[in-house]
C-alpha positions, -999 to 999 in steps of 0.1 A, spaced: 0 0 0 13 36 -9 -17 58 10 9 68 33 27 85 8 -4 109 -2 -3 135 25 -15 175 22 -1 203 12 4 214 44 19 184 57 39 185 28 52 220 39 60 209 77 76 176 63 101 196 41 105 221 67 118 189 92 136 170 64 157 202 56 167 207 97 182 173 93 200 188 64 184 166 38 180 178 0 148 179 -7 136 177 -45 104 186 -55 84 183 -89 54 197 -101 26 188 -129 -6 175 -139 8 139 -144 -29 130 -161 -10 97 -180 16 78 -163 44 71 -189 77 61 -192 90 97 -201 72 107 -163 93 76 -151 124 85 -159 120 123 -154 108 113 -115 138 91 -109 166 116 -125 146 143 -106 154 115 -71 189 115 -81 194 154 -72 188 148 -35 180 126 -7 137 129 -6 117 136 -37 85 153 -33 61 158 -55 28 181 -61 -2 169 -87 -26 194 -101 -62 196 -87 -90 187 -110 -106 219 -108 -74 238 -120 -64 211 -150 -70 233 -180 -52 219 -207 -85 211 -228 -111 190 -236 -114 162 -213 -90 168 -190 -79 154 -172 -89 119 -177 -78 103 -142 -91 122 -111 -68 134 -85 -69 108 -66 -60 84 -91 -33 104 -107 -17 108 -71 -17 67 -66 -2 62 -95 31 91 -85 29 71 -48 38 34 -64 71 47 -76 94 38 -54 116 72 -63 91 94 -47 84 99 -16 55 116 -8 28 131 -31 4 163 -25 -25 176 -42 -22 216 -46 -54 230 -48 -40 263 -78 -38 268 -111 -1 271 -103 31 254 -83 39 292 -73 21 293 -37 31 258 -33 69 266 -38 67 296 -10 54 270 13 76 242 3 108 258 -5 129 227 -16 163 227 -21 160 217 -56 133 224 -81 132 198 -110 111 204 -147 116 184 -184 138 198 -207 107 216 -224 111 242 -201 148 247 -204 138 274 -225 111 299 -207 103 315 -242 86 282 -251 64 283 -219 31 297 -235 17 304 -195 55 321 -186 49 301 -151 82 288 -149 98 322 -150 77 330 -117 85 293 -100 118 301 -110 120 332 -92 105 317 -58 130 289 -57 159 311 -60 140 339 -35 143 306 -12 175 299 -17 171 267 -38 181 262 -74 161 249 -108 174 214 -122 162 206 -159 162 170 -170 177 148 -205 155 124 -202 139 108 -227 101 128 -235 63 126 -247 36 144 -246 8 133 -226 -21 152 -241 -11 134 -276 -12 102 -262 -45 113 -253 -59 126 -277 -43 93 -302 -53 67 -279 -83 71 -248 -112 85 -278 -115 119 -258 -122 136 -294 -152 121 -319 -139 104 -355 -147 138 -368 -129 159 -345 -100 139 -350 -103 142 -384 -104 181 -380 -78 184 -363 -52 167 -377 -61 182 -412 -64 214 -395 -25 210 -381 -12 199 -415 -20 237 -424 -13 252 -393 7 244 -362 5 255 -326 32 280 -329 14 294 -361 -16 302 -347 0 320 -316 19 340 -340 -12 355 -354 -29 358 -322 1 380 -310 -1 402 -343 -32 414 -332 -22 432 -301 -18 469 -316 -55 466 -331 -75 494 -315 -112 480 -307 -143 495 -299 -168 472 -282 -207 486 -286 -235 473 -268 -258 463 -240 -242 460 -205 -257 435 -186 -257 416 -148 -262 384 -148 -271 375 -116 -270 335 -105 -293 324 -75 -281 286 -64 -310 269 -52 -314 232 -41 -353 218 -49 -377 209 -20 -403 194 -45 -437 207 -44 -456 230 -26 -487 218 -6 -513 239 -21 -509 236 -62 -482 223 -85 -454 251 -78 -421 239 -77 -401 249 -42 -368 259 -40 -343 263 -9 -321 295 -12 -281 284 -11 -263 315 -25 -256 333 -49 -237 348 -80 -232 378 -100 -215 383 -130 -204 415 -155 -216 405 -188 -233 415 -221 -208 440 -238 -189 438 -204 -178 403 -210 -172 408 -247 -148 437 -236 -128 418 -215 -126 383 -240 -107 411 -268 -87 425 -237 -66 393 -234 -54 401 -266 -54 435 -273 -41 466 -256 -64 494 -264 -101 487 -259 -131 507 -253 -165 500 -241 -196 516 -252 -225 511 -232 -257 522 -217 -258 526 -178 -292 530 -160 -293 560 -135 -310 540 -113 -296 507 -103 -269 513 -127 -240 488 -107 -217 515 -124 -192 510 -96 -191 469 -98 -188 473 -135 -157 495 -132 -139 466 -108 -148 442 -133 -128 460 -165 -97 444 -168 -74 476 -169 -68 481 -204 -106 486 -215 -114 523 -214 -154 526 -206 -174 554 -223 -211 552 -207 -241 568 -212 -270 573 -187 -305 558 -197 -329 580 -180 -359 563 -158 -344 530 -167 -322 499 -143 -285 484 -161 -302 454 -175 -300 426 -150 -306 392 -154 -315 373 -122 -319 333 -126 -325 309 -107 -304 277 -109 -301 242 -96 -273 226 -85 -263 216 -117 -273 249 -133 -300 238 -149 -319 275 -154 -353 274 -135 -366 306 -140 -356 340 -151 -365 375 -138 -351 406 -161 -355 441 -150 -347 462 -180 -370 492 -196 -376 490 -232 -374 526 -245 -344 539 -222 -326 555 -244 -339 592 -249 -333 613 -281 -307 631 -266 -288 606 -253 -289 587 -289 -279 617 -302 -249 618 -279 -241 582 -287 -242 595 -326 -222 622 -316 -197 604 -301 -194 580 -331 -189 603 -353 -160 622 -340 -141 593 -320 -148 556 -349 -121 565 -370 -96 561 -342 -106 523 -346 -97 492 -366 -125 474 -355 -157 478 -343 -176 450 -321 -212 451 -320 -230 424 -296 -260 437 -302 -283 421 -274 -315 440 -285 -321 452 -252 -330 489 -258 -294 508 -256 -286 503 -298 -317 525 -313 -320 523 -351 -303 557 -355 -270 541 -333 -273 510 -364 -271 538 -394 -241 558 -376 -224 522 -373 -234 516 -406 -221 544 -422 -187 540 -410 -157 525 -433 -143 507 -402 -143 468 -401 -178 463 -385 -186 427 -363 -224 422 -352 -238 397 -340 -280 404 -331 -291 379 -304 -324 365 -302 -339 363 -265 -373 364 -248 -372 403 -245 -370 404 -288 -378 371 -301 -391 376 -332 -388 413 -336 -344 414 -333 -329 402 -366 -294 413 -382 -320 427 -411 -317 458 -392 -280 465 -398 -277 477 -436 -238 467 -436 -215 441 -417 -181 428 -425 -184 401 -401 -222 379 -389 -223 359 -359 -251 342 -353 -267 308 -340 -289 283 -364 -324 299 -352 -309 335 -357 -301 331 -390 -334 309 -401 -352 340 -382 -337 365 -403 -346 344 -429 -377 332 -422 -365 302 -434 -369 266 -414 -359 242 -441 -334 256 -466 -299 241 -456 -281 264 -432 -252 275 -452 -275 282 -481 -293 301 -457 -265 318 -441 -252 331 -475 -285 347 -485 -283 363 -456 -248 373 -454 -254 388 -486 -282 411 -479 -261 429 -452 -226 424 -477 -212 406 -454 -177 391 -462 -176 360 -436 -204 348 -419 -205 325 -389 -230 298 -379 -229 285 -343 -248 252 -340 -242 244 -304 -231 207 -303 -228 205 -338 -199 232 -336 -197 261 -360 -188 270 -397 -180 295 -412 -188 312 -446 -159 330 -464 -185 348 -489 -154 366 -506 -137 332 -512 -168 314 -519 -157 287 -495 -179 272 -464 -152 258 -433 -168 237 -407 -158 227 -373 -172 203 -347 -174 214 -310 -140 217 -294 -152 206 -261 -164 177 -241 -178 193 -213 -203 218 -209 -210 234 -173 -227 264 -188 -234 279 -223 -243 311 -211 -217 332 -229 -203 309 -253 -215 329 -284 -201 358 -271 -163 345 -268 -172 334 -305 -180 367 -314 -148 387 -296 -126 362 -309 -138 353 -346 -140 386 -347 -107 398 -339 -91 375 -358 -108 387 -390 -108 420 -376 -69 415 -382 -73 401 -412 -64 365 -400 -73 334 -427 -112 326 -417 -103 288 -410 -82 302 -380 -108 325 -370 -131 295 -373 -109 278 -352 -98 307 -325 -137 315 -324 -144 275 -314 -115 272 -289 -124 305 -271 -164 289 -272 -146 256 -259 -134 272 -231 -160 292 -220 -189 267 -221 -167 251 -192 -167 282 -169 -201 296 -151 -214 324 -171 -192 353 -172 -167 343 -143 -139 350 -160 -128 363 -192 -109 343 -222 -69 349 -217 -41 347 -241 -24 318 -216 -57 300 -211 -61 298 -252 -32 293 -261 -27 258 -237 -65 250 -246 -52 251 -285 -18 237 -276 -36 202 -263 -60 206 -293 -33 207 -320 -8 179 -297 
């Protein structure tokens, strides 16, 4: 039995702490360590050959994000299988996205990684520049192994069936075109683009609820409070996904002057997005208040939002605005939620620009049927789901792309986007003539709330840039990927987070 070898992080800390005193080397090594392989083997026991007790620390689940499926061994199981090697001593579970916090408590004498870190340029997160840094701070020094490698997330992917025939099939014609390294090339081009972000701000709020069954007069579903969520979302949210990547970014939105959560929406910006807001008079910030299980299955939804909020005058000062301040911009992002701030005359000034123009015209209960991408005379780039586009359309039967492309071209659109949930995206290059399709990148869906909108900000950009539409295809589904996997707006897409997401897709 090796259980005694799996102790806690803390214990961990106190054991190093002792084994040190007795001036014992202690060796620790970090990872995920989701399939045991002979490459792990030998870098464990070359790792034991630096000192006198080897240590190691395993990833938590809930921090594993190195893509789709991942990881395939729990915890648990990935720490038996470090504890029956005889070269290590004891094993930890550290409960971060990093081995940074870990290594302040730890401190060992000697910090051992692969050889694929030797060089910290190739590091897409640049972690092991800060673990490097703590070691040293602690007095200990960085050891990089020979030993024979693979690559863990290709085995995957190759042999344990996480992807579908077709995704497979994708991929690997998708990396005969394009490699890893290509596609983070392009994404890092985009940084100087100067993006303006347009549309409804809005709180999502999340109420966790546990069911009690029902009540004992009628057939009303009860519902025991647990807690709850908010969230910065909307044009917020799409703000933040083109931060990651870019430096300059404004936000254009409509605040209400009463309930406006002006303040929370400010701490939510990530610090490069410059906000430009407008009061809507008599009117809330649109919330969205839903109630969830514990498996976020939506129960209900309660949305406090006026219709007409925005007044003439504060259209005109949008217009205003627009006109002096749009030519500063490469690209303009529209995620038009049809919730009252983007009035018809808001659509004609966006319109009329010459700057590369991205809309995508959601459908929801506050619109349905009434909220169409009809209503923009011009767009470079469409984003839109299945039942948008048949909407627009009015068109249940016609095959989608044919659909898409009549579409596309009523509004001249050169590239249109279809997302089709579960059946992943494509995307129309209308200049090319050409129609690119791509399954769904991910295996796992927590929440889809948001997932469009990542398509948008990233699909987008790409094109924005002038990126090949296959990658933006691609960049648009891996961004999705990602976000269907984190609770509504939690968190924003990130350069780092992409770019391992795509670097497990591409293994």
């Amino acid at each position: 039995m090796t259980s005694h070898k799996i102790i806690s992080l803390a214990d961990m800390e106190a054991r190093s702490a002792e084994l040190k005193s007795e001036g014992k080397v202690v060796v620790l090594c970090h990872g995920t360590f989701d399939l045991m392989h002979v490459g792990h083997v030998r870098y464990l026991q070359r790792a034991r050959q630096e000192g006198d007790v080897l240590l190691v620390t395993v990833t938590a689940d809930e921090f594993v994000n190195k893509g789709p499926g991942r990881p395939v061994f729990n915890e648990q199981l990935r720490a038996e299988s470090l504890a029956s090697l005889a070269c290590v001593d004891y094993v930890a579970v550290n409960p971060a996205l990093t081995a940074v916090d870990a290594l302040h408590a730890i401190r060992p004498s000697v910090y051992v990684k692969g050889s694929e870190y030797r060089s910290h340029a190739e590091d897409v997160t640049g972690n092991i520049v800060r673990e490097v840094e703590v070691v040293e701070a602690h007095g200990g020094r960085v050891f990089y192994t020979d030993e024979i490698t693979f690559s863990s997330s290709s085995l995957l992917n190759e042999h344990f069936d996480i992807f579908s025939p077709e995704t497979r099939a994708y991929l690997k014609a998708f990396r005969e075109k394009w490699s890893a390294k290509d596609v983070f090339g392009m994404l890092e081009s985009l940084s100087g683009l100067r993006v303006l972000v347009l549309g409804d701000a809005i709180i999502d709020q999340y109420h966790y609820t546990s069911p009690m069954g029902q009540t004992g007069k009628g057939n009303t579903l009860a519902v025991k409070y647990d807690s709850e969520e908010q969230f910065a979302g909307g044009s917020i949210a799409v703000a933040n996904h083109v931060a990651g990547f870019v430096d300059d970014v404004t936000l254009m939105t409509g605040l209400g002057m009463k309930d406006s959560y002006e303040d929370y929406i400010r701490s939510k910006l990530l610090e490069n997005v410059d906000p430009v807001f407008f009061s809507m008079e008599n009117a809330p910030t649109v919330t969205k208040r839903r109630f969830v299980d514990g498996d976020l299955g939506k129960l209900f939804e309660v949305c406090f939002y006026e219709e007409d909020a925005v007044t003439e005058t504060v259209e005109k000062e949008v217009c205003d605005w627009l006109e002096q301040h749009i030519a500063d911009y490469d690209l303009v992002l529209v995620p038009d939620f049809g919730n009252g701030f983007i009035t018809s005359a808001i659509v004609d000034a966006l319109c009329r620009s010459q700057k590369y123009l991205a809309v995508n015209t959601q459908v929801n209960s506050a619109n349905r049927g009434y909220h169409v991408i009809k209503r923009y005379s011009r767009a470079d780039f469409v984003s839109l789901n299945e039942p948008e586009v048949r909407l627009a359309a009015h068109d249940r039967h016609t095959p989608i792309e044919a659909v898409a492309q009549s579409v596309g071209e009523v509004v001249g659109a050169s590239a249109f986007s279809v997302t089709r949930g579960t059946k992943g995206a494509m995307m129309l290059d209308l200049r090319e003539g050409m129609v690119h399709g791509c399954p769904a990148l991910s295996t796992k869906v927590v929440d889809r709330i948001g997932a469009g909108d990542s398509f948008l900000s990233l699909a987008g950009l790409c094109l924005g840039g002038k990126l090949p539409s296959e990658v933006a295809l691609f960049v648009g589904s891996a961004a999705a990927a990602i976000d269907v996997q984190i609770v509504c707006n939690r968190e924003p897409i990130s350069m780092v987070g992409l770019k391992k997401y795509i670097t497990t897709l591409l293994k």
